[in-house]
C-alpha positions as CSV (number, residue, x, y, z in Angstrom):
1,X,161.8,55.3,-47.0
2,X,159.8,54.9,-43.6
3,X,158.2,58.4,-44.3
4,X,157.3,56.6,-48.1
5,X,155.8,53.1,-46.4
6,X,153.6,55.5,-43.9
7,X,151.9,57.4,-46.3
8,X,151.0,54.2,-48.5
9,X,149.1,52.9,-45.8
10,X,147.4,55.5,-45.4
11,X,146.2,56.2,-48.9
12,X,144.4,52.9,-49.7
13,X,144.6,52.4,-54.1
14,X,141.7,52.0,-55.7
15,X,142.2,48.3,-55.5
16,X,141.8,48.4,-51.7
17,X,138.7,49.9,-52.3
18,X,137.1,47.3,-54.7
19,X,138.6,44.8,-52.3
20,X,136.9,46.5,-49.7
21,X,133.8,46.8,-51.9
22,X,133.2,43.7,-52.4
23,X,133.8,42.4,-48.8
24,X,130.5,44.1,-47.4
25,X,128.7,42.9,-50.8
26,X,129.9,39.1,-49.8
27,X,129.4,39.9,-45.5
28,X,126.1,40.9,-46.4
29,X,122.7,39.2,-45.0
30,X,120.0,40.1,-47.5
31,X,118.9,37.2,-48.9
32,X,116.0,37.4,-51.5
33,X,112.3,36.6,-50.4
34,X,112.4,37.9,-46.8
35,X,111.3,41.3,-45.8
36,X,114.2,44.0,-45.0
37,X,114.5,47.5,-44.5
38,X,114.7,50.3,-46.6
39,X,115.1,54.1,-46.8
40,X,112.7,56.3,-49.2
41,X,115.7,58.1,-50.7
42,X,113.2,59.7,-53.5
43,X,109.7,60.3,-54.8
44,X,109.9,60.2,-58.8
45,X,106.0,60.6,-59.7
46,X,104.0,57.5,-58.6
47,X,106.8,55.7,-57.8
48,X,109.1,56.1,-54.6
49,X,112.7,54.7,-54.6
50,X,113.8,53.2,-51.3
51,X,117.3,52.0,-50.5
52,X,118.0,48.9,-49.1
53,X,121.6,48.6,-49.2
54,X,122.6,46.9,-52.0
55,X,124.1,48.1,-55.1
56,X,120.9,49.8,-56.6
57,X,117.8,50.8,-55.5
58,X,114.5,49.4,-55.6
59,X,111.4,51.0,-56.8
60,X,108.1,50.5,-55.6
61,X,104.7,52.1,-56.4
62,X,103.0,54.6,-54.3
63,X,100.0,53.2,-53.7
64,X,100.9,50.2,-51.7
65,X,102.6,52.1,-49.5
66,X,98.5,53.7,-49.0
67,X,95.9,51.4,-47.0
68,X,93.4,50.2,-49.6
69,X,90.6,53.1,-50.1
70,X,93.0,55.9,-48.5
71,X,95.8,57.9,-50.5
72,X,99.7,57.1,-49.2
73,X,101.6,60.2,-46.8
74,X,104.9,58.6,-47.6
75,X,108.1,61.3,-48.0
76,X,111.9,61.3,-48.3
77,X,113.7,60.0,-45.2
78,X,111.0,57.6,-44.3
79,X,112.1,54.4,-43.1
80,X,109.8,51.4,-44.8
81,X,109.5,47.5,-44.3
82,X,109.7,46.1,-48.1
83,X,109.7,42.5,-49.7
84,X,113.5,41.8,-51.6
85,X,112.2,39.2,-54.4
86,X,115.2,39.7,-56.4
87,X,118.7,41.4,-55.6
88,X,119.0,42.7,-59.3
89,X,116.6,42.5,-62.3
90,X,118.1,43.1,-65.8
91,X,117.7,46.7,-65.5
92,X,120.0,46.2,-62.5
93,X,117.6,47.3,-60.0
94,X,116.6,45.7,-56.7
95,X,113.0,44.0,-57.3
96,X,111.5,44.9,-53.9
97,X,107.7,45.6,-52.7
98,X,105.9,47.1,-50.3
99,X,102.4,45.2,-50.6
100,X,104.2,41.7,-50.0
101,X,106.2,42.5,-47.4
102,X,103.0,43.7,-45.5
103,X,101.1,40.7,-46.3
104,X,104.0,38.4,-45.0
105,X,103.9,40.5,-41.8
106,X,99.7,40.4,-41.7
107,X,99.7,36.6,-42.4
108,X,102.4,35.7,-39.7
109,X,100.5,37.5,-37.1
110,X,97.1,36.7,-38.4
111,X,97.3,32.6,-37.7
112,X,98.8,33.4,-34.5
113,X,95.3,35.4,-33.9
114,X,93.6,32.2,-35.9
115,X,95.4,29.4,-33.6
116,X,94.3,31.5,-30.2
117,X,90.7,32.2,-31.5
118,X,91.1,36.0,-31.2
119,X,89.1,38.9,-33.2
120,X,91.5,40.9,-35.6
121,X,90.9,44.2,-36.9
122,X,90.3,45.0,-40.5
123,X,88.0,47.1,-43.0
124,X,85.6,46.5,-45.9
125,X,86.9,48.4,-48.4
126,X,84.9,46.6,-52.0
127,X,82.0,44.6,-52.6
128,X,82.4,41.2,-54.8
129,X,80.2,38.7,-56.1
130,X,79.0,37.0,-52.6
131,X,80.0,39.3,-50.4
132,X,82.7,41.6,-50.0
133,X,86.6,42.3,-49.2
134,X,88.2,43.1,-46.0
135,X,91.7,44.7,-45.8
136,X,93.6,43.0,-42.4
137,X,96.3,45.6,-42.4
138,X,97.8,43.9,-45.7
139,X,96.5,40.7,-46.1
140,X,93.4,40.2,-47.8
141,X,90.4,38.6,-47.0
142,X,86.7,37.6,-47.8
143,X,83.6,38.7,-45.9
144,X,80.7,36.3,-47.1
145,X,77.4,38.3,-47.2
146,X,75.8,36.3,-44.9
147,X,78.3,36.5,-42.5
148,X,78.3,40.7,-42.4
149,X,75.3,41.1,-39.7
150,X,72.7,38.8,-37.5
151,X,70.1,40.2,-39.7
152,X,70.5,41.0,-43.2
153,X,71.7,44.2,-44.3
154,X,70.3,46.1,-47.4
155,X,73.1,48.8,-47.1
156,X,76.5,48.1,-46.4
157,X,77.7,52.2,-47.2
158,X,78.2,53.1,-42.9
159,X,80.6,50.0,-42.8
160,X,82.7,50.7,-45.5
161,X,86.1,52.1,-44.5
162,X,85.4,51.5,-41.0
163,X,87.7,49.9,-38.4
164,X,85.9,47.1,-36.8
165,X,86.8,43.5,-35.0
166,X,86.4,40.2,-37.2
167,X,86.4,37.0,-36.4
168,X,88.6,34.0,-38.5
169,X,86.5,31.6,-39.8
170,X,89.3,29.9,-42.6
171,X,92.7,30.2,-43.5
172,X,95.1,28.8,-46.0
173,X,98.3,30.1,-47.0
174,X,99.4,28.5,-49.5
175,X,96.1,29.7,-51.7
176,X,96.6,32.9,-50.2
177,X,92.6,32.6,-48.9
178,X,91.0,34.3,-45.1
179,X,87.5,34.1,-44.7
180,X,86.4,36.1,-41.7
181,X,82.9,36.6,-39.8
182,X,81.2,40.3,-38.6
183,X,78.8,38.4,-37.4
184,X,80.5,35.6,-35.3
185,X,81.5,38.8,-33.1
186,X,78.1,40.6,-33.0
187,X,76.5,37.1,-31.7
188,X,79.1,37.2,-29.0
189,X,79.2,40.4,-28.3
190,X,75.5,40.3,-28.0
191,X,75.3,37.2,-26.3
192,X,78.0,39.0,-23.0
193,X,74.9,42.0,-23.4
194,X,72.3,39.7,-23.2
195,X,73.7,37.6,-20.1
196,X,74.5,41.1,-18.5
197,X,70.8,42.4,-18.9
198,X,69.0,38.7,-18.3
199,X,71.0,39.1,-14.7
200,X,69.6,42.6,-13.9
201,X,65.6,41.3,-15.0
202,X,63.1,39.6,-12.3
203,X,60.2,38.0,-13.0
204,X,57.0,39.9,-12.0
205,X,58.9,43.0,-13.1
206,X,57.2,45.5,-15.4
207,X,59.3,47.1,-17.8
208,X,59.0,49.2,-21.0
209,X,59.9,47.7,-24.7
210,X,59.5,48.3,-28.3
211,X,57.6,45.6,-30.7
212,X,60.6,44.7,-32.6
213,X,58.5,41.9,-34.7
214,X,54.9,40.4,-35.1
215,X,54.3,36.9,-36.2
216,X,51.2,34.7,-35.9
217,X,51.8,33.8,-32.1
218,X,52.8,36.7,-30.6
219,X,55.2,39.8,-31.5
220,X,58.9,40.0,-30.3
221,X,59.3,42.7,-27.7
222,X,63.1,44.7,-27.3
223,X,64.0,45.3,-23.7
224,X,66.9,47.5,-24.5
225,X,69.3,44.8,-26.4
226,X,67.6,41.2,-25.2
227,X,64.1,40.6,-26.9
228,X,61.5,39.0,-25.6
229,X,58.6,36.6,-26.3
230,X,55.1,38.0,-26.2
231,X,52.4,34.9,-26.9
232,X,49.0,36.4,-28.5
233,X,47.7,34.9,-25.5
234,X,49.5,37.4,-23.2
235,X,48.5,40.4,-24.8
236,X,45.0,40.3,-23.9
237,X,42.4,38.8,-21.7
238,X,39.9,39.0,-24.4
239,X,40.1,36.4,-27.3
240,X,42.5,37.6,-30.2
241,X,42.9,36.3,-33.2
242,X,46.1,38.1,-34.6
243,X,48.6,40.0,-32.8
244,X,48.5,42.8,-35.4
245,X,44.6,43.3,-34.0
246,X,46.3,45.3,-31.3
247,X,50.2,45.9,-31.8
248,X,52.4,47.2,-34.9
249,X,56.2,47.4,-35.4
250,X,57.7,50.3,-33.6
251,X,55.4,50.5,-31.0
252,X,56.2,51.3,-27.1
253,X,54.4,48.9,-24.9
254,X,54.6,48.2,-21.4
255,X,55.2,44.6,-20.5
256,X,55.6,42.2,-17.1
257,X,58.4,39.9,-17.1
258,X,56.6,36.1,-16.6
259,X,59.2,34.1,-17.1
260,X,62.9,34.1,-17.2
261,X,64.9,31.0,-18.6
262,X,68.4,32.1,-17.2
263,X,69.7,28.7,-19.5
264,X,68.0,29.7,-22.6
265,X,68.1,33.6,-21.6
266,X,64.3,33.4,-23.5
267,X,62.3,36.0,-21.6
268,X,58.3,35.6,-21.4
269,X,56.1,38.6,-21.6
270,X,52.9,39.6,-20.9
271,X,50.4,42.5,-21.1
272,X,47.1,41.6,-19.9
273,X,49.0,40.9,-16.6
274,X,49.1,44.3,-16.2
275,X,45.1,44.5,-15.9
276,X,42.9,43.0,-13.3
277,X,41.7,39.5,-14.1
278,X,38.2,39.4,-15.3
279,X,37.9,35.9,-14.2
280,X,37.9,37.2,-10.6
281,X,34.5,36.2,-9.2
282,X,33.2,34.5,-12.5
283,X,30.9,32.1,-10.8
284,X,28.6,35.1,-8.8
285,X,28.6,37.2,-11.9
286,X,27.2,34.2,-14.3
287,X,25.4,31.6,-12.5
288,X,24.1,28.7,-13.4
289,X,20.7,28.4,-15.6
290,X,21.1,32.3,-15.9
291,X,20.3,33.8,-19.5
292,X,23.1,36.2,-21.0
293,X,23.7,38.1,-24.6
294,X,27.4,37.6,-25.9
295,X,29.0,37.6,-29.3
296,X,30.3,35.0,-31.3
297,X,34.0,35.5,-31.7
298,X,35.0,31.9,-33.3
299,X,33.1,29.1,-34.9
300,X,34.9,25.4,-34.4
301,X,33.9,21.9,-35.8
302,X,32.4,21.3,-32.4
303,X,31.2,24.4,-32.0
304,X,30.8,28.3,-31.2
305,X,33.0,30.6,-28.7
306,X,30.4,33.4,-27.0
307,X,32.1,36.6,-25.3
308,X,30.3,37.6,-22.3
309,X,32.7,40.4,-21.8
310,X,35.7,41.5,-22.4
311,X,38.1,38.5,-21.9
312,X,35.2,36.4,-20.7
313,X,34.2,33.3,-22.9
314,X,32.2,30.7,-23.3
315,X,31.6,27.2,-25.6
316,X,28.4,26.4,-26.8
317,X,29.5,22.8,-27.6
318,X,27.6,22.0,-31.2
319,X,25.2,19.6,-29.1
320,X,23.6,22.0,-27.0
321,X,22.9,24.4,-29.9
322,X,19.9,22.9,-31.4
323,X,16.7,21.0,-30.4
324,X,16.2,19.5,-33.4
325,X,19.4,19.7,-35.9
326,X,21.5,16.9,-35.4
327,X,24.9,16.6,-37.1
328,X,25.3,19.8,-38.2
329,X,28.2,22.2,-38.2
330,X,27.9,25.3,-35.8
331,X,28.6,27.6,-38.8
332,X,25.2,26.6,-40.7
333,X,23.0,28.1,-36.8
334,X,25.5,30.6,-35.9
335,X,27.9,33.1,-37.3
336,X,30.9,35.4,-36.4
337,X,30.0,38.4,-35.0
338,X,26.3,37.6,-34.1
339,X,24.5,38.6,-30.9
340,X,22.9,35.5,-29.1
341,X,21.1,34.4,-26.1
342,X,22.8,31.6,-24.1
343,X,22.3,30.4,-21.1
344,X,25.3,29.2,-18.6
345,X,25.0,25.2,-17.5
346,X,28.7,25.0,-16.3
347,X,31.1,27.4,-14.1
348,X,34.4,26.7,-13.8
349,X,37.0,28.7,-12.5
350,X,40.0,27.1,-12.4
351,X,39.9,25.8,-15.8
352,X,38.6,29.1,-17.0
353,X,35.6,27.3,-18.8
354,X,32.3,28.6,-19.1
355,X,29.9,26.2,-21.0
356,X,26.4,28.0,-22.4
357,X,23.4,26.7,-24.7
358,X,21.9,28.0,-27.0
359,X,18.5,25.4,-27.3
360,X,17.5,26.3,-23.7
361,X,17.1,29.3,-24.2
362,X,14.2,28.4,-26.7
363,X,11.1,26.3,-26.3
364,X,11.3,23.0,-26.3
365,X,9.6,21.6,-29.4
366,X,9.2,17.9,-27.7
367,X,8.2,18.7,-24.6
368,X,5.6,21.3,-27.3
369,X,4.3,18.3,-29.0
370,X,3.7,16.2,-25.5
371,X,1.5,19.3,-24.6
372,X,-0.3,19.7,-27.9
373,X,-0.3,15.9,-28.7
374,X,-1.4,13.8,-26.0
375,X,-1.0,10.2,-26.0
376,X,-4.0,8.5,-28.0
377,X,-4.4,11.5,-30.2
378,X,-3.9,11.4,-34.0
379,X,-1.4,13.2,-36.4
380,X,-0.5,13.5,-39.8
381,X,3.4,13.4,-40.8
382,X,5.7,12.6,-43.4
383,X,7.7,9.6,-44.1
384,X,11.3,10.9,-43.5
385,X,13.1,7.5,-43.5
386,X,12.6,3.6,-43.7
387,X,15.0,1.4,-41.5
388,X,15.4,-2.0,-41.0
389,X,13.0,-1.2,-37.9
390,X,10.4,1.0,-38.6
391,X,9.6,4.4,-40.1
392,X,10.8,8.1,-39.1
393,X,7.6,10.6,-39.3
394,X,8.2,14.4,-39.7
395,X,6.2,16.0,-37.4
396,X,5.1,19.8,-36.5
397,X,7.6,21.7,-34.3
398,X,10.6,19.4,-36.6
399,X,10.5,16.8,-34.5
400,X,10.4,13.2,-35.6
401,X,8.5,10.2,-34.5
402,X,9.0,6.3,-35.3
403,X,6.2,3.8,-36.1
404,X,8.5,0.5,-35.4
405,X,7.6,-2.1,-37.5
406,X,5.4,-4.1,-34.7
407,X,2.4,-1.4,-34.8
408,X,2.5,-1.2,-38.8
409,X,-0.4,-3.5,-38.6
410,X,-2.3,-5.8,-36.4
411,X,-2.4,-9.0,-38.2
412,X,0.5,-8.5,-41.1
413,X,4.1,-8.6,-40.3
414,X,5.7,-5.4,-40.3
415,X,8.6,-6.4,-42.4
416,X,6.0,-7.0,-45.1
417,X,3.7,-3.6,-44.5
418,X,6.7,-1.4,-44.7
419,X,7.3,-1.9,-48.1
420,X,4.5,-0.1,-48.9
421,X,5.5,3.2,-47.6
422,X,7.7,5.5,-49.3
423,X,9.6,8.4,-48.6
424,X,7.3,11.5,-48.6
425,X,4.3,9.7,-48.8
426,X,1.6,11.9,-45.9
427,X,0.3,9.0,-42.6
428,X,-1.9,9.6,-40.2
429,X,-0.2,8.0,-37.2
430,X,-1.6,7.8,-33.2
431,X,0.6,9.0,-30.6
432,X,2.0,6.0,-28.3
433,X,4.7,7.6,-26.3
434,X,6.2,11.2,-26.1
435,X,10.0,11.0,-23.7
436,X,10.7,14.2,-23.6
437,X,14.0,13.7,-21.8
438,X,15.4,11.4,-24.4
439,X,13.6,13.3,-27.2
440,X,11.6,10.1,-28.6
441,X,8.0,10.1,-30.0
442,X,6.6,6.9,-30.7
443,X,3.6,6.6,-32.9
444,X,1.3,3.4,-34.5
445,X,-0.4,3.2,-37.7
446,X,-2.4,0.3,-36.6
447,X,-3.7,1.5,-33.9
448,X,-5.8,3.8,-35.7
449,X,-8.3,0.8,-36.4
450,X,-8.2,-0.5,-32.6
451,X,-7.5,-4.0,-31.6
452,X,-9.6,-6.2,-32.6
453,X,-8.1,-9.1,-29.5
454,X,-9.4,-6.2,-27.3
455,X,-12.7,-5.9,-29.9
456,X,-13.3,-9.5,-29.6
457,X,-12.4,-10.1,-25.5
458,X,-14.6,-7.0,-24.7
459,X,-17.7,-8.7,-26.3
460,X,-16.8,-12.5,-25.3
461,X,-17.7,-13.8,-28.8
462,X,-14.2,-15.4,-28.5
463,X,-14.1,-16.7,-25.5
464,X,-12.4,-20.6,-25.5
465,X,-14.9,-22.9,-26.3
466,X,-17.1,-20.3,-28.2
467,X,-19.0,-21.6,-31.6
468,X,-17.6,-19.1,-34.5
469,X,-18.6,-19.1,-38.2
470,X,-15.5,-18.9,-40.2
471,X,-15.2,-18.0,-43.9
472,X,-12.2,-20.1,-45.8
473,X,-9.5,-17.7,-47.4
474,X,-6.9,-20.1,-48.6
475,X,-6.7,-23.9,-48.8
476,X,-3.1,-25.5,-48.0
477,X,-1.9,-28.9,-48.4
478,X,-1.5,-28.6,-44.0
479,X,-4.8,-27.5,-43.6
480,X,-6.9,-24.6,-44.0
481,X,-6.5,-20.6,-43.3
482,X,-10.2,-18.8,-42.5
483,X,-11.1,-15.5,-41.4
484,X,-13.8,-15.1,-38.4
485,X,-17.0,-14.1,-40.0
486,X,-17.8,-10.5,-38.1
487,X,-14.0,-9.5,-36.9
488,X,-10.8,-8.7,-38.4
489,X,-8.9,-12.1,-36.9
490,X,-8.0,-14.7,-38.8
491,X,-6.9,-18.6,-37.5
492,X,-5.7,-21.4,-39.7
493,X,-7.2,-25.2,-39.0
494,X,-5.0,-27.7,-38.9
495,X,-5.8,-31.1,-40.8
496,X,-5.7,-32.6,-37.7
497,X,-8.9,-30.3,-36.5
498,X,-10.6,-30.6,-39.8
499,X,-13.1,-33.4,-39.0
500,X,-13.8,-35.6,-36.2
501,X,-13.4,-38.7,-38.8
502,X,-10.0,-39.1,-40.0
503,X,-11.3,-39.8,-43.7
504,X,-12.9,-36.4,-43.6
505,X,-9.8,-34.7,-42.7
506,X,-9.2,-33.2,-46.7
507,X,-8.1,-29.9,-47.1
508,X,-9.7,-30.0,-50.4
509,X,-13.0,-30.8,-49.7
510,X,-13.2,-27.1,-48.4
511,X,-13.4,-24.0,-51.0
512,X,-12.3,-20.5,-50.7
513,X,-15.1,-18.8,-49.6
514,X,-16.9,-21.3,-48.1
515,X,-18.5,-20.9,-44.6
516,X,-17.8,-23.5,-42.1
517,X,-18.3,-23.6,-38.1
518,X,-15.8,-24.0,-35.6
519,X,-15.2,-24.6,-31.9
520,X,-12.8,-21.5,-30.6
521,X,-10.0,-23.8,-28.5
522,X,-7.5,-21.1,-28.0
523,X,-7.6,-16.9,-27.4
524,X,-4.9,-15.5,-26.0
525,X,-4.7,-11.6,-26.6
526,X,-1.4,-11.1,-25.2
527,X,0.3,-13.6,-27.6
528,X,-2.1,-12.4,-30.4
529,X,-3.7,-15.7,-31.0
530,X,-7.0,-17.1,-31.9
531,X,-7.1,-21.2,-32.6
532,X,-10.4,-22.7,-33.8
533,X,-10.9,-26.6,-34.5
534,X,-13.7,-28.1,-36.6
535,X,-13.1,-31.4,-35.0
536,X,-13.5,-30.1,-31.8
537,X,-17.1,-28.6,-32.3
538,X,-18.5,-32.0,-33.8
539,X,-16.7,-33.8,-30.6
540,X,-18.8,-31.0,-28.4
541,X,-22.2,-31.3,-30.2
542,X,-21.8,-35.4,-29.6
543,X,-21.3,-35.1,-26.2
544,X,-24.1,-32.7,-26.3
545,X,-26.4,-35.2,-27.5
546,X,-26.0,-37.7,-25.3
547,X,-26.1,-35.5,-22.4
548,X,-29.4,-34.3,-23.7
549,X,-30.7,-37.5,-24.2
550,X,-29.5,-39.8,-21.8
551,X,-26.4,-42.5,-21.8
552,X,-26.2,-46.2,-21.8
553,X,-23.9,-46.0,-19.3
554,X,-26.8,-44.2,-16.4
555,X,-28.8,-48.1,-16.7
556,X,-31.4,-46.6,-19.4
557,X,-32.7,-48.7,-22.5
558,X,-32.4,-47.9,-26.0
559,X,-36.0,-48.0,-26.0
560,X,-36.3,-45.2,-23.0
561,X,-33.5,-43.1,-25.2
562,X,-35.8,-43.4,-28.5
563,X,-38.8,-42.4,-26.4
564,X,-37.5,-39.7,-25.0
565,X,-36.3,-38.3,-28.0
566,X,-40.0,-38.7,-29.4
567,X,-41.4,-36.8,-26.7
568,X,-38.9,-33.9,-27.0
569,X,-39.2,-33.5,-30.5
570,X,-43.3,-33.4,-30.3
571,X,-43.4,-31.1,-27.3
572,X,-41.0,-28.7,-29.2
573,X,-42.3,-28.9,-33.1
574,X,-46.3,-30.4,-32.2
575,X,-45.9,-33.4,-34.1
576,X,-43.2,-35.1,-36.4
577,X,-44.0,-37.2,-39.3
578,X,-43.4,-41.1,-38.2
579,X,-40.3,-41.2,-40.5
580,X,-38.5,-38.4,-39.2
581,X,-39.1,-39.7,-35.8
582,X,-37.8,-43.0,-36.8
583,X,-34.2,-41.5,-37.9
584,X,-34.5,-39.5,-34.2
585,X,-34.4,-42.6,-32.7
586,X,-31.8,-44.2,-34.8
587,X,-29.4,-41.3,-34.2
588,X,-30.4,-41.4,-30.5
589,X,-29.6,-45.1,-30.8
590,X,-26.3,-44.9,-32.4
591,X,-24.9,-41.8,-30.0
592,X,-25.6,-44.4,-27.3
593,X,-24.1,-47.0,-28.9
594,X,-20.9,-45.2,-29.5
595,X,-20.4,-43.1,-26.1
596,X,-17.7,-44.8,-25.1
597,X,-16.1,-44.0,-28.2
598,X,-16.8,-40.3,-27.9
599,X,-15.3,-39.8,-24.8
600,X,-11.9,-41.0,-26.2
601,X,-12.1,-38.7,-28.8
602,X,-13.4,-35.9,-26.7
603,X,-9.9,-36.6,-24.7
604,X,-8.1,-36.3,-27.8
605,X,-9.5,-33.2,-28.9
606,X,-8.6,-31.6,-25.1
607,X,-5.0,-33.0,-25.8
608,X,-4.9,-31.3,-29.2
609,X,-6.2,-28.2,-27.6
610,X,-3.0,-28.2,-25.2
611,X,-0.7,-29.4,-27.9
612,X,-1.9,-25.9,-29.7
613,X,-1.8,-23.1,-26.9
């Protein structure tokens, strides 16, 4: 009975064993999506079957167990890492897989690498629209295009397949979506080989580089993994107008550091440093008033650069290029590449400025003229211009001159003369004044027919109190306007000065062309003015008279007046007839009578006379 019980316990039934059976299945601690592990228990084609203790196994394909790009060396035996989605499907197999257990693994350790800001490592292994897709050891992410390299790159074939460091830009989980950088470690990476290299450079240190790019101010030099700036100003000491003049991509030059911003880490080259300095003792080699030859090597709006030599210039500002051309760009008297003379006017050294003309090294045509032309001599120009104050005359050497409207014409204003010149029209001018310092030629038309104040003063015929014959050109309501018979002067008689009587005193009793005679009261040749008075000639020939024949106021008879006249008259004609005598003495009579009336008037007439100068 004992030996019976023994033996039962030790041959469990099959009861025990589905007891036993389903104990591990309910003790068991898979639970479905979470990664276990598995055994590869077989390899059935493309698919391997892995164990992961449950009632069935799973199968997964072959080729996630294989990096993306690269086959899978998975055999029997090996022990894998899987994803357990379900415990049994309706085939009654274990839904496990190999690809989502690897991303759950990649992700958790991925946003711990996000969340510290360090570089993970992946591979490109397929190009998509925008850029291209990067395998991070299971979890998949996107490489934009522009983030791949500093520079863009035309062929992305060496990177492909390739282990490298990227950098997390953006993650989100639940849309399943990385974006990483290539180039956010490059720029880094660079940046810790540019500080390294900016530490080991000096300034004043020459050192050898290739031209890595050209633009319009300068080229980009690389020093070996730091580039640096060289200006087109620094390449040369001569003028250049374009860096591609002297360098090209690919090219070895030899460079001195200038300047190095440690901040920045921007690095200032230069070449022509690496020559002597042609500015070196400028001032004895071009001295002032010295004639050179150079070549034009730019043309500005105010004006042209000369090279004296090589790395040598000088500016012929535009207003020491021409005697004569005003206002004129330096293109239209100089042009690129053209020899010239200049001559230097201005050294200076420490600005680097040279400044040349181009005029003085030809003759001057004013100071020409002042030696061909002398003042007083006559020439014949052409009207260029009328202004508001005289006239521009082209003359020889193209120079002008300027008649201003004061010596258009002696008598005429010149506001009125002017209008009867016109552009083009040929004068024959005299020459006034020649400045040759301040280039000015002044000329006169009416100086051609000579003063006639200085005619008339010369000879004495006007001289104040002078008797004139004057010929009337014009009758006015004022008076009357008359032209001195034998000169070029005119005068214009008041009404006042028209006759001694004031009933006389009628413009219209004169004609146009009538010839009357007048007392000069006036000439003054500076102010240009001649004043005549009839009035004042018939005051004159009164006083005349009575001084010729005697006064009642010197005690003497009218008889002794009369007689005195009688004698006169027959000592200078041998005889008048008795009636002619008779008036004598009754003009003789009535000048006496009246004297003391004449001398009023003759004080009138002097008051008139300073009333009109």
């Amino acid at each position: 009975m004992a030996v019976a019980s023994s033996e039962s316990e030790q041959s469990p039934t099959r009861e025990d064993f589905a007891a036993l059976l389903e104990e591990s299945f309910t003790q068991s601690t898979l639970e479905e999506g979470s990664v276990v592990k598995g055994r590869v228990v077989a390899i059935e084609k493309d698919m391997a079957v892995v164990d992961v203790g449950l009632k069935t196994e799973g199968r997964i394909p072959l080729k996630e167990f294989g990096a993306p790009g690269r086959d899978s060396s998975l055999k029997v035996g090996d022990e894998v890492e899987v994803y357990l989605e379900r415990v049994e499907n309706a085939l009654g197999e274990a839904v496990i897989s190999r690809d989502k257990a690897r991303r759950e693994e990649s992700w958790e350790r991925l946003e711990k690498a996000f969340e510290a800001g360090e570089k993970v490592e992946g591979q490109i292994f397929n190009s998509v629209k925008g850029g291209f897709t990067v395998d991070l050891d299971g979890a998949v992410a996107f490489l934009p295009r522009s983030q791949v390299d500093i520079r863009p790159v035309r062929d992305v074939g060496p990177l492909m397949n390739t282990p490298q460091p990227f950098q997390i830009l953006k993650m989100d989980r639940r849309r399943g979506n990385i974006v990483v950088s290539r180039r956010t470690v490059l720029e880094e990476t660079r940046a810790e080989q540019r500080s390294e290299l900016v530490q080991s450079l000096e300034e004043g240190q020459i050192i050898e580089g290739v031209v890595k790019n050209i633009t319009d101010y300068g080229a980009f030099v690389d020093l070996g993994g730091i580039d640096g700036l060289l200006h087109v100003t620094d390449i040369a000491w001569r003028r250049i107008n374009h860096p591609t003049e002297v360098l090209a991509v690919g090219q070895t030059v030899k460079v001195r550091i200038i300047r190095i911003n440690h901040e920045t880490q921007r690095i200032s080259l230069g070449m022509k440093q690496l020559e002597e300095d042609p500015w070196e003792g400028v001032v004895a080699k071009y001295p002032v008033d010295a004639k050179f030859t150079g070549r034009v090597t730019n043309i500005t709006d105010y004006g042209a650069f000369v090279e004296l030599e090589p790395g040598v210039e000088g500016l012929i500002h535009v207003s020491e290029m021409s005697w004569t051309k005003k206002n004129v760009h330096p293109g239209k008297i100089v042009s690129t590449s053209q020899e010239v003379e200049v001559m230097v006017l201005e050294v200076d050294p420490v600005k680097r400025r040279i400044s040349l003309g181009l005029k003085q090294t030809l003759a001057n045509p004013w100071q020409e003229f002042a030696d061909n032309h002398p003042v007083g001599s006559e020439v014949e120009g052409e009207v260029k211009n009328k202004t508001e104050f005289g006239l521009f005359i082209g003359l020889d050497g193209d120079v002008d001159g300027m008649v201003h409207l004061s010596d258009l014409d002696w008598n005429r204003p010149g506001e009125q003369v002017i209008e009867e010149f016109n552009r083009g029209d040929a004068v024959r001018v005299v020459v006034l004044d020649v400045d040759v310092e301040k280039e000015r030629i002044s000329l006169g038309v009416k100086q051609l027919q000579g003063d006639p104040f200085a005619a008339a003063e010369e000879t004495g015929d006007l001289r104040k109190g002078a008797v004139v014959t004057c010929e009337v050109a014009e009758v006015r309501d004022n008076g009357i306007e008359v032209k001195l018979v034998g000169t070029d002067l005119t005068a214009f008689i008041r009404r006042s000065d028209l006759a001694r009587d004031r009933s006389e005193q009628r413009p219209e009793r004169f004609a146009v062309g009538q010839k009357v005679d007048a007392r000069v009261t006036q000439f003054d040749r500076k102010a240009r003015k001649v004043s005549v008075s009839i009035k004042a000639l018939e005051i004159a020939e009164e006083k005349q008279a009575v001084a010729q024949y005697g006064s009642t106021d010197s005690g003497a008879s009218l008889g002794d007046i009369l007689g005195a006249a009688l004698r006169q008259r027959e000592q200078s004609d041998g005889g008048e007839p008795e009636a002619e005598t008779a008036s004598a003495a009754q003009e003789v009579s009535s000048d006496a009578a009246d004297s003391s009336e004449q001398d009023a008037v003759e004080g009138d007439a002097s008051e008139a006379d300073k009333k009109s100068d």
